[in-house]
C-alpha positions in Angstrom: 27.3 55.5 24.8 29.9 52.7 24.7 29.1 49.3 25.5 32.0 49.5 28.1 30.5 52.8 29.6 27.0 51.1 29.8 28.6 47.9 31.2 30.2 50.4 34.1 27.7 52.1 34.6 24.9 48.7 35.4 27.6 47.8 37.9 27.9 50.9 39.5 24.0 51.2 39.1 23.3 47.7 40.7 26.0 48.0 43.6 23.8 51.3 44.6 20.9 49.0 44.5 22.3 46.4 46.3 23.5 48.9 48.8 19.8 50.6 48.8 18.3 47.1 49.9 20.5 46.3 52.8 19.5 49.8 54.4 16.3 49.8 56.8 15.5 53.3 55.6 16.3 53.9 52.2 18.1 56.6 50.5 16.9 59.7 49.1 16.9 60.5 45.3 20.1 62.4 46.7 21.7 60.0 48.7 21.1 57.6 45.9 22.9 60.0 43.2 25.9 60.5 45.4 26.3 56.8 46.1 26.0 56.2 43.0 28.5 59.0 42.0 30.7 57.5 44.6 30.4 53.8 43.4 31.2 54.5 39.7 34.3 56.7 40.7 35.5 52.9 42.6 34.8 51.6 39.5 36.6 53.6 36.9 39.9 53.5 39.6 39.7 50.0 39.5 39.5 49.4 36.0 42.3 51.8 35.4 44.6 50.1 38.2 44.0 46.7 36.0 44.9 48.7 32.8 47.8 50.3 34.3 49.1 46.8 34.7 48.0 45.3 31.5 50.2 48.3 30.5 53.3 47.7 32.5 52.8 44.0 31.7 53.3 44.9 27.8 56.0 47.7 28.3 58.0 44.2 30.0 58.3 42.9 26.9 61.6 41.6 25.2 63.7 44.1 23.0 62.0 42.3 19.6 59.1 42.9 20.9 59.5 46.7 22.4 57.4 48.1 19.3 54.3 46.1 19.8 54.5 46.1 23.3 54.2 50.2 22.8 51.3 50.2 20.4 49.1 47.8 22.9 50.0 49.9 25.7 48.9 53.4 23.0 45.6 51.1 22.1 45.0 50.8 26.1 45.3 54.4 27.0 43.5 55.5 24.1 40.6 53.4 25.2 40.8 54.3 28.8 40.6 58.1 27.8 37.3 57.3 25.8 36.1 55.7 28.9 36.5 58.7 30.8 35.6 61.1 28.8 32.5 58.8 28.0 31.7 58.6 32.0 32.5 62.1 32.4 30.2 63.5 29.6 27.3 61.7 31.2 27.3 63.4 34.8 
């Protein structure tokens, strides 16, 4: 596991606790997986909404610049793929 995926994932896994503690009864072992579930999706679209704009930022770059403004925005979406399929592979 990536340092990035285990960095999501004790957000995701600490906003569920957080959640858990506010609640007078708390949630099942089922409850707990689904909010998790549904915390770490938040996550990963939030974290691809800022790389989609560290993206468009780069692609705004001057003509000179056009090639490495294109191999940072490659280098970004490569690493967002691995971040998926990282999170995905551990559901």
């Amino acid at each position: 596991m990536s340092p990035s995926t285990k960095n999501l994932k004790a957000i995701a896994k600490q906003a569920k606790d957080d959640v858990n503690a506010l609640l007078v009864s708390k949630l099942t072992k089922e409850q707990e997986e689904k909010v998790a579930t549904i915390i770490e999706n938040a996550v990963i679209k939030a974290l691809l909404e800022g790389q989609h704009r560290a993206v468009d930022a780069a692609l705004r770059m001057s003509e000179n610049e056009e090639d490495t403004a294109h191999k940072i925005a490659r280098k970004i979406r490569q690493k967002n793929d691995l971040l998926i399929a990282n999170l995905t592979s551990l559901r």
